[in-house]
ZAMARGU-4260 file (C-alpha; in steps of 0.2 Angstrom, whole numbers, plus 5000, padded with zeros to 4 digits):
<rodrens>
0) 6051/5664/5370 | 6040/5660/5358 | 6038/5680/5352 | 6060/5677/5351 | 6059/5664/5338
5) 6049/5673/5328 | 6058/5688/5329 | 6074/5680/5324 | 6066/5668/5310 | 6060/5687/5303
10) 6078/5693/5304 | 6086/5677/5296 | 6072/5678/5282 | 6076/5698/5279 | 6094/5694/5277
15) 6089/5681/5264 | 6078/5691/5254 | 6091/5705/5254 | 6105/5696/5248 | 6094/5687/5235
20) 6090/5705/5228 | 6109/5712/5230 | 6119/5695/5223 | 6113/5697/5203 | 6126/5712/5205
25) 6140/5696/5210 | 6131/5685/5196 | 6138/5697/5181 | 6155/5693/5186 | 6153/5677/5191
30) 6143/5665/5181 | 6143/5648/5190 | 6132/5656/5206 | 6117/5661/5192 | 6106/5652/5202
35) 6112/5657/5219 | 6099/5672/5221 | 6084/5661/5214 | 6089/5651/5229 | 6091/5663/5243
40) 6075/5673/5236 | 6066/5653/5238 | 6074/5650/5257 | 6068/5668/5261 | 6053/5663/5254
45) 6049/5647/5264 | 6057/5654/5280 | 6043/5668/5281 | 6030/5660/5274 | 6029/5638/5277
50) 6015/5640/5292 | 6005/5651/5280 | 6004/5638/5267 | 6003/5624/5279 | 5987/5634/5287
55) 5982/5638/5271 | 5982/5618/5267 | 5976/5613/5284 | 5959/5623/5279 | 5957/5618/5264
60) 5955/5602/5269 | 5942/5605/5281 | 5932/5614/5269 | 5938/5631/5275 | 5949/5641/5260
65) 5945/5655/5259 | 5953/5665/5273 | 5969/5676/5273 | 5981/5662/5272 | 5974/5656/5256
70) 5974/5672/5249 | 5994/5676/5253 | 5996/5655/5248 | 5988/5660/5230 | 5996/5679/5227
75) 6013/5672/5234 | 6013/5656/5222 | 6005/5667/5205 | 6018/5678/5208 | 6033/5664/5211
80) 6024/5657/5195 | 6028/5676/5185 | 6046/5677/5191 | 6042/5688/5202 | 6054/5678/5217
85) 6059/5694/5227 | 6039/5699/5230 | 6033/5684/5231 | 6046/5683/5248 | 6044/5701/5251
90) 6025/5699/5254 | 6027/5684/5265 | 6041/5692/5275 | 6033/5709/5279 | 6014/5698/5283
95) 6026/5691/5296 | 6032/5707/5302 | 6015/5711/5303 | 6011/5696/5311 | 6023/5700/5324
100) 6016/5717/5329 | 5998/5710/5330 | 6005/5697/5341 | 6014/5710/5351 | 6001/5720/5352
105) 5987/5706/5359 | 5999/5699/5371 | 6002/5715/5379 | 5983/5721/5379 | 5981/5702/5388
110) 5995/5707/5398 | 5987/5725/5404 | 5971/5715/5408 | 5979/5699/5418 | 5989/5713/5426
115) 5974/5722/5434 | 5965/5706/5437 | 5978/5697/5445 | 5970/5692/5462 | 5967/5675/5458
120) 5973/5668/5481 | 5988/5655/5481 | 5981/5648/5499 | 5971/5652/5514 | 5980/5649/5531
125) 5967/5639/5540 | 5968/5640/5558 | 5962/5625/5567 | 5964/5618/5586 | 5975/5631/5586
130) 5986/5628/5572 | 5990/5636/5557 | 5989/5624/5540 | 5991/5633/5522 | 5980/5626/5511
135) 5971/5629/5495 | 5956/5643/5495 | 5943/5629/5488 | 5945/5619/5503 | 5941/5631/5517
140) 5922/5630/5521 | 5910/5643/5528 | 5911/5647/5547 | 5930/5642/5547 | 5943/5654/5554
145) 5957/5660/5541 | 5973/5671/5548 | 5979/5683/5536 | 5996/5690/5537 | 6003/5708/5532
150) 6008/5706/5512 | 5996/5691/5509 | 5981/5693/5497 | 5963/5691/5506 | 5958/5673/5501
155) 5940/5672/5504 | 5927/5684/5510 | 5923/5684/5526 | 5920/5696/5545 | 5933/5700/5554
160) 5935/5693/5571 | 5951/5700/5579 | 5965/5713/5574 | 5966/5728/5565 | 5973/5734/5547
165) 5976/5743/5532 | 5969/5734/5517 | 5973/5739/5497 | 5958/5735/5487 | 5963/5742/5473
170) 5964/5726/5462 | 5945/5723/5468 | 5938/5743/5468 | 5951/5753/5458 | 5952/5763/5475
175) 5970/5770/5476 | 5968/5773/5496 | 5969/5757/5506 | 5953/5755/5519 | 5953/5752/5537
180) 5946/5736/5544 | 5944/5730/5562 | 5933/5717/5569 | 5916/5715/5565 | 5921/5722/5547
185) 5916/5712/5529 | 5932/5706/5521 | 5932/5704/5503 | 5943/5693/5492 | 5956/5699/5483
190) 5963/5712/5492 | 5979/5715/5498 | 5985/5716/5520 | 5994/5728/5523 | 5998/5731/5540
195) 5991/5719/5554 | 5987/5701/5556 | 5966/5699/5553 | 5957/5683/5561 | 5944/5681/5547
200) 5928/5668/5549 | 5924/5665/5531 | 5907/5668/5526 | 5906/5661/5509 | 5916/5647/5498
205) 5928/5651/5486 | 5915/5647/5471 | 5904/5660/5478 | 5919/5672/5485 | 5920/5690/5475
210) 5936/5686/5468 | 5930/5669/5460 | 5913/5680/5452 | 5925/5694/5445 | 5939/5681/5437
215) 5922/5672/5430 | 5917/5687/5424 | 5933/5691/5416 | 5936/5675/5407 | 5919/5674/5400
220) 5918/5693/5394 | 5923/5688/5379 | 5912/5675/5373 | 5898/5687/5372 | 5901/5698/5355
225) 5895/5715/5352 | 5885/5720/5337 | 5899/5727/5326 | 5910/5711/5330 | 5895/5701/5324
230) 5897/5711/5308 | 5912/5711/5306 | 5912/5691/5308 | 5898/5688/5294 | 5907/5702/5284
235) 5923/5693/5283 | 5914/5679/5278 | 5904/5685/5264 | 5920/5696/5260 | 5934/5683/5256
240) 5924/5673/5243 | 5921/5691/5233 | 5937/5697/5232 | 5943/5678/5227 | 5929/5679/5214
245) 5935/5697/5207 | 5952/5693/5208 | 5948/5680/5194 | 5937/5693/5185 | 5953/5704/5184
250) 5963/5688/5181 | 5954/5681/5165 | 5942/5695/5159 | 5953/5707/5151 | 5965/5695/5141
255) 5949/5686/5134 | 5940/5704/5131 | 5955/5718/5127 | 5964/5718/5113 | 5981/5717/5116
260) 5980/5714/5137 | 5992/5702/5143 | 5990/5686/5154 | 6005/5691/5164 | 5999/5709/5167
265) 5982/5704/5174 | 5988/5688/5184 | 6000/5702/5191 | 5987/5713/5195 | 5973/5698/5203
270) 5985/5693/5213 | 5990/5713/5220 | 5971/5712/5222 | 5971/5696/5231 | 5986/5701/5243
275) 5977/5718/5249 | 5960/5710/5250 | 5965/5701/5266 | 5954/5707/5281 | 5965/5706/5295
280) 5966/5725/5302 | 5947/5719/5302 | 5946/5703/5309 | 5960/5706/5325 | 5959/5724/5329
285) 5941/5726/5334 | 5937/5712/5345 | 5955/5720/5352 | 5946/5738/5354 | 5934/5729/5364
290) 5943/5717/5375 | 5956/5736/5379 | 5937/5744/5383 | 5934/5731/5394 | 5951/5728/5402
295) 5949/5750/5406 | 5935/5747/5416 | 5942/5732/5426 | 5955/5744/5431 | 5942/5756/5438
300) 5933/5745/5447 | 5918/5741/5433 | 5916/5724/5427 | 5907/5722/5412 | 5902/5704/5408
305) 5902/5705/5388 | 5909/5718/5373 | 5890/5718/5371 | 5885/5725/5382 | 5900/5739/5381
310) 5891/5741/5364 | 5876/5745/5373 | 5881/5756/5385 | 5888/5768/5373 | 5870/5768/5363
315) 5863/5774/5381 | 5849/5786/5380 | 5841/5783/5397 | 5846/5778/5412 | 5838/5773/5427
320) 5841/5772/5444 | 5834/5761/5461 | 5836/5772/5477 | 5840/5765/5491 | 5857/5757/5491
325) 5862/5763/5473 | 5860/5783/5475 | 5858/5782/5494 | 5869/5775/5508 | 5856/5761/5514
330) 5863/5767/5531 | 5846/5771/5539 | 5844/5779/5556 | 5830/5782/5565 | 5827/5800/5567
335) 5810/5800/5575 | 5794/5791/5585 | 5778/5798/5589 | 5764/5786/5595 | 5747/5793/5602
340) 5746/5781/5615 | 5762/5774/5618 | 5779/5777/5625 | 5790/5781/5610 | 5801/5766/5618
345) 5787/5752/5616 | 5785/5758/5599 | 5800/5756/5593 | 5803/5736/5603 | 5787/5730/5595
350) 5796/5736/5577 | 5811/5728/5582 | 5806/5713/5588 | 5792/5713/5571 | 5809/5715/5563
355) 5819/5704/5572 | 5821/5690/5556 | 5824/5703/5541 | 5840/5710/5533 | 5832/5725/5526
360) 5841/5741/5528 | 5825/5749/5538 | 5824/5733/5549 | 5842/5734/5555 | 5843/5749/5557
365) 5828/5749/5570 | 5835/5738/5581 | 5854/5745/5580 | 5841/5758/5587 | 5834/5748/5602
370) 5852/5742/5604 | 5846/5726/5615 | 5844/5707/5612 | 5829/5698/5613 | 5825/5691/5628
375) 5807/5681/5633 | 5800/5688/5618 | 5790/5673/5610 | 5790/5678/5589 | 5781/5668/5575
380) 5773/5668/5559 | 5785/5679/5553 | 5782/5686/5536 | 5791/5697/5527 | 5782/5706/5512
385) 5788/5713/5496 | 5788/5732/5496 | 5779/5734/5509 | 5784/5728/5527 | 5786/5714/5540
390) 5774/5706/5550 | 5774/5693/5563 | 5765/5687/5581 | 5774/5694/5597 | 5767/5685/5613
395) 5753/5680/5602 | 5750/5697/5596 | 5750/5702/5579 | 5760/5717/5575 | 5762/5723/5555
400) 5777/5737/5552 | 5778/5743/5536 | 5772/5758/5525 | 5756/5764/5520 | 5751/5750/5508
405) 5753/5739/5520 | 5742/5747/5532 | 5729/5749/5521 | 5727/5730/5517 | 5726/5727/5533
410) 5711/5740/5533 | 5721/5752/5547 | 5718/5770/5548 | 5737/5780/5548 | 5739/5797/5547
415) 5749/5805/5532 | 5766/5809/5537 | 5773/5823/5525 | 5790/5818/5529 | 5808/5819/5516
420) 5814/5804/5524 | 5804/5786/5527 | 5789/5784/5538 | 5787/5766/5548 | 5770/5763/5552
425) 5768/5751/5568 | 5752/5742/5572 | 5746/5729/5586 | 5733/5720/5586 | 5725/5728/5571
430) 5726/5746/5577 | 5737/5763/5573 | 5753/5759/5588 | 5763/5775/5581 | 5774/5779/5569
435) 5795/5780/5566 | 5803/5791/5554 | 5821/5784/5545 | 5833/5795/5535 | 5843/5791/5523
440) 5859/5797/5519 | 5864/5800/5500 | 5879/5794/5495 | 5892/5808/5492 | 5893/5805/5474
445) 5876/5805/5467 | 5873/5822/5463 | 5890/5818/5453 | 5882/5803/5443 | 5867/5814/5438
450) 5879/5830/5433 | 5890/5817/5424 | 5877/5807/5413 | 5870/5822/5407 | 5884/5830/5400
455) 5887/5812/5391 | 5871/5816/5382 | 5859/5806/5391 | 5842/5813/5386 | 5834/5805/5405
460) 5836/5799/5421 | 5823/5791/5432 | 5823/5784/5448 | 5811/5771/5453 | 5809/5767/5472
465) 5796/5758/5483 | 5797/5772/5497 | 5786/5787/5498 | 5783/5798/5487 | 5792/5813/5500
470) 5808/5805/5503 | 5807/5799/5483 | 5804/5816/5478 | 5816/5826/5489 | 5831/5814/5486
475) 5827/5817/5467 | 5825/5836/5467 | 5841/5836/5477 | 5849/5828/5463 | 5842/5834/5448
480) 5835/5819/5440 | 5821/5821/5429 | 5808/5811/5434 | 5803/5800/5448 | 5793/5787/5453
485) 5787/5781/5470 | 5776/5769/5480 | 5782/5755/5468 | 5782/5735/5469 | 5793/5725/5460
490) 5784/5721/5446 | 5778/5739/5444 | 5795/5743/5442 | 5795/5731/5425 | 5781/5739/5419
495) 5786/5756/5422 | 5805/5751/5414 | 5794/5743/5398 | 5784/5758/5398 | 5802/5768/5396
500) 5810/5756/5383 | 5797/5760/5374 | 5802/5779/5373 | 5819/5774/5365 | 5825/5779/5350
505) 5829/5767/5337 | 5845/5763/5344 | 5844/5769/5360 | 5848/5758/5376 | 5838/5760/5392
510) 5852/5757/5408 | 5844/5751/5423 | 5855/5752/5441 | 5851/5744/5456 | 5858/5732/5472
515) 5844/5724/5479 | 5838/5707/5478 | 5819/5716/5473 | 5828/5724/5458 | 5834/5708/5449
520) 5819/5706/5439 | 5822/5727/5432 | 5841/5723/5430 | 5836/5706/5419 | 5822/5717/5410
525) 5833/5734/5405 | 5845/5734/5389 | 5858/5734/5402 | 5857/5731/5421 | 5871/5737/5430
530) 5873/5729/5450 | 5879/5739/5462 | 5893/5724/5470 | 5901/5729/5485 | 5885/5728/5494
535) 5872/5721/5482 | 5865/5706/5483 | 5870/5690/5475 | 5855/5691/5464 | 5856/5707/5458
540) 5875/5705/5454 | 5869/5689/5445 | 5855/5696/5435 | 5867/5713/5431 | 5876/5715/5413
545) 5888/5727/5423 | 5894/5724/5442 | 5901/5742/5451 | 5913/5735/5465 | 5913/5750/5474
550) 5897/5756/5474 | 5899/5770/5467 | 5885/5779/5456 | 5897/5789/5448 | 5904/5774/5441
555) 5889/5772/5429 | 5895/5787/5419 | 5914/5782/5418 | 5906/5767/5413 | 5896/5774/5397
560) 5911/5785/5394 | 5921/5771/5392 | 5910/5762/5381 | 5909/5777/5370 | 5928/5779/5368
565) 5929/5761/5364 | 5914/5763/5350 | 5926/5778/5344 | 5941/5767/5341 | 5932/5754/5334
570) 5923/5765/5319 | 5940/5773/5318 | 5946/5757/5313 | 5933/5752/5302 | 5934/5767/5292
575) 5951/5767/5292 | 5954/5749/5287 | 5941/5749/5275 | 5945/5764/5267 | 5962/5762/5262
580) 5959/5744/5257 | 5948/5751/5244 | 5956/5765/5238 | 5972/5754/5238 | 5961/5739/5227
585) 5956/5751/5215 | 5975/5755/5212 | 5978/5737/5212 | 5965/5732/5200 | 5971/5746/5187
590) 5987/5743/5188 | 5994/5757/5198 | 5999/5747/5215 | 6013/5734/5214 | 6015/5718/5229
595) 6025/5732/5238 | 6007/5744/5242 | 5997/5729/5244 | 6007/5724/5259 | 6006/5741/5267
600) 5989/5740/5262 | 5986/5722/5272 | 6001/5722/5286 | 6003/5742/5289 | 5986/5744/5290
605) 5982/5730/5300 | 5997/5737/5313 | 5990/5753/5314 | 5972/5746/5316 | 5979/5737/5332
610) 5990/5748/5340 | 5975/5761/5339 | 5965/5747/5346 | 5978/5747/5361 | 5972/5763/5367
615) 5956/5757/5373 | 5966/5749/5387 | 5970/5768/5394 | 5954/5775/5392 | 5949/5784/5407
620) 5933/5786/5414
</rodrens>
């Protein structure tokens, strides 16, 4: 509506200004309407222009004059001032014109962007005493049942306790195939049902849901600016006041220097230099090339959390990766026992039951194993430690499962294992119980990632992990990454990541990608952390500049090349913008460009700028 009333007060002002230019042809056979045309050029005049003046105004009294609408405010009234009625209008009405496109332009890049992030849930249909009551998301509290019906948006996260269905993430992960769920399956807000009706035990509250992070994330994208928009602020501000200042040089100096210069010449010409001068393509279109660059990687599934970090990520020159979980599945199975003493059985239920309390990958999937529930098995002390294992009493005896380190603080002999996957040491009671090896599957699209990110021109890729250095080294030599570290803690990770930052170029970036709650400290450290979300952990997603919903490596390479694109668009803009103004005030200030070039100078370069800037929106990854 409001985009209408502009269009139309732009029509109404266009008709006035023509017919003040066309009625002196009326005025020669009719004398009495002589002032008829000084009229219409005036109501043209204050149609198109009275919010500029009144803005101009409103700043000036808070102290803030020297912005674009002062500058049109002063050219339009110097040149009211010289009789120059039909440029003074002409000027306002074509800045409104270009007004209008800018406006255009924005609204629909907001519109692309709420478009793909348009999951915000209407209601959860809370079931309780067996009765269905719709109510909002924020009031359903974890460990309470929510039914969710074919064609509804997922509300909250959550299990799924009974039916089966299709389910469109495509708002959440950029997938275009919906995904299968049945019961015992994570849900995740902000998808869409497709088919059946899901029973769902919420998990998490809305705050903490997926879709209540990512529209966080979203809104608050733009309050962190990248470099060049920093620039570009503090450049408008330093920008205005010269042009001001030189436009009253142009003004004033030659009449008082030059024999023979005219006032009226040179006031022309200031105020053609004050009109083109204005910074707009500037000021709108590249914190528009950013929010379009952001708005593209929404759409894929990629969240990035500021335009400065996009900044970043296109400055990339290394990038590091965690293993497990970000270039592997995480979907460990146990692929083989061997004990010198025991049954391979007992083995593996003294790991599990060592286990029984932890959420790591290796843990669960030691037990999925075993395959039974512990019964009259007394566990306590447990203790789970950092990169290294689990330990804990079991009928009073102690029993340590971990790797190597671990064994060796606890001062027990193993035997080395050359093995590409993971090797579980088990000890009781302070001696060697046996060992059980894990694989791990990589993910289908790792080798993709690496392949990707070197034909983007990123000079390395690492990988740091805490497992041995044979499954480090054979997943790394499998896909072509050019250096590896294992055996790693936590903070040794830092370090290592410090060591590499310091390897950078002078704007080089150092990108660091990892999903586990142990890689949150590296992702806080690196230039930009990038979280793997679908299955990360909170703190990681937390700690992380960037958040990949569907854990897809692959993703880190359409993220930098979406970044890079963007960088393009911007610099286009800037050279573009900057260039023409230039060449245009140079023509201005020697008398060579009327009112008429110094509005395509301000309102066509500024369209331009924009709609250029719009493109970022379709960048592809």
């Amino acid at each position: 509506m409001k985009q209408k009333r502009h269009l139309a007060r732009i029509i109404i002002a266009a008709v006035l200004l023509a017919s003040g230019m066309l009625l002196p042809q009326v005025v020669l056979v009719k004398p009495g309407l002589v002032y008829l045309p000084d009229i219409l050029l005036a109501s043209a005049y204050l149609l198109a222009g009275y919010d500029v003046i009144a803005k101009a105004w409103r700043n000036l009294r808070r102290g803030r004059a020297l912005d674009e609408n002062f500058l049109m405010t002063i050219a339009t009234f110097g040149a009211a001032i010289l009789r120059q009625y039909s440029e003074a209008a002409g000027v306002m009405l074509f800045y409104q014109i270009g007004e209008f496109f800018q406006s255009y332009a924005v609204n629909k890049s907001r519109r692309s962007v709420a478009a793909l992030m348009d999951i915000r849930p209407d209601y959860a249909n809370l079931l309780k005493d067996g009765e269905l009551a719709r109510v909002p998301p924020e009031q359903v509290k974890p460990g309470e049942v929510i039914v969710i019906k074919p064609g509804e948006r997922v509300p909250l996260d959550g299990v799924v306790l009974t039916g089966t269905s299709l389910v469109d993430t495509a708002a959440i992960t950029g997938e275009a195939l919906p995904r299968e769920t049945e019961p015992g399956a994570e849900l995740i807000s902000g998808c869409i049902n497709l088919s059946g009706v899901l029973e769902v035990k919420v998990s998490r509250a809305y705050g903490q849901s997926t879709v209540a992070k990512i529209l966080d994330l979203v809104e608050n994208a733009g309050s962190k600016k990248a470099q060049v928009e920093q620039f570009i602020t503090k450049f408008a501000r330093w920008y205005t006041p010269a042009v001001v200042v030189l436009a009253a040089m142009i003004a004033v100096l030659p009449p008082l220097l030059v024999s023979g210069a005219l006032w009226s010449d040179w006031t022309y010409r200031a105020l053609t230099f004050l009109v083109i001068s204005c910074p707009c393509a500037l000021v709108i279109s590249v914190p528009l090339s950013f929010f379009g660059g952001i708005g593209a990687a929404s759409s894929q599934g990629i969240l990035v959390k500021g335009s400065n970090y996009l900044q970043a990520l296109a400055e990339t020159e290394i990038v590091v990766f965690d293993k497990t979980g970000t270039l592997t599945k995480g979907n460990f199975e146990v692929a083989e026992i061997y004990s010198p003493e025991l049954p391979p059985e007992q083995v593996l239920e003294l790991a599990a039951c060592a286990g029984a309390f932890s959420s790591h990958p290796v843990s669960q999937s030691i037990r999925r194993c075993w395959g039974k529930e512990l019964q009259d098995v007394k566990i306590s002390d447990y203790e789970e430690l950092a990169a290294r294992g689990v330990r804990a009493a079991i009928d009073g005896q102690i029993v340590a499962v971990g790797n190597a380190r671990l064994m060796k603080e606890m001062a027990v002999e193993v035997p080395a294992v050359p093995a590409a996957g993971t090797v579980v040491y088990v000890c009781a009671g302070g001696k060697f119980a046996g060992w059980i090896k894990i694989a791990d599957e990589i993910k289908a699209d790792a080798a993709q990632a690496v392949s990707g990110l070197k034909r983007l021109g990123i000079k390395q890729t690492v990988m740091l992990t805490g497992d041995n250095a044979a499954a480090g080294t054979a997943v790394a030599s499998q896909l072509g990454l050019d250096k590896v570290y294992t055996d790693l803690l936590p903070a040794q990770k830092v370090e290592l990541v410090e060591n590499l930052l310091g390897q950078l170029g002078k704007n080089g970036r150092l990108v660091f990608a990892g999903d586990g709650i142990n890689d949150a400290p590296v992702l806080a450290r690196a230039d930009v952390g990038i979280a793997m979300g679908g299955i990360g952990s909170d703190a990681a997603v937390e700690a992380a500049d960037v958040v990949i919903m569907t854990d897809e490596p692959s993703k880190i390479a359409a993220a930098i090349k979406i970044s890079q694109e963007t960088l393009k668009i911007v610099k286009q803009n800037i050279v573009f913008a900057i260039g023409v103004k230039l060449a245009v005030l140079a023509l201005g200030a020697f008398g060579l460009a009327t009112m008429w070039e110094a509005v395509f100078a301000d309102v066509g370069v500024s369209a331009i700028a924009i709609l250029n800037a719009v493109r970022a929106l379709r960048i592809k990854g």
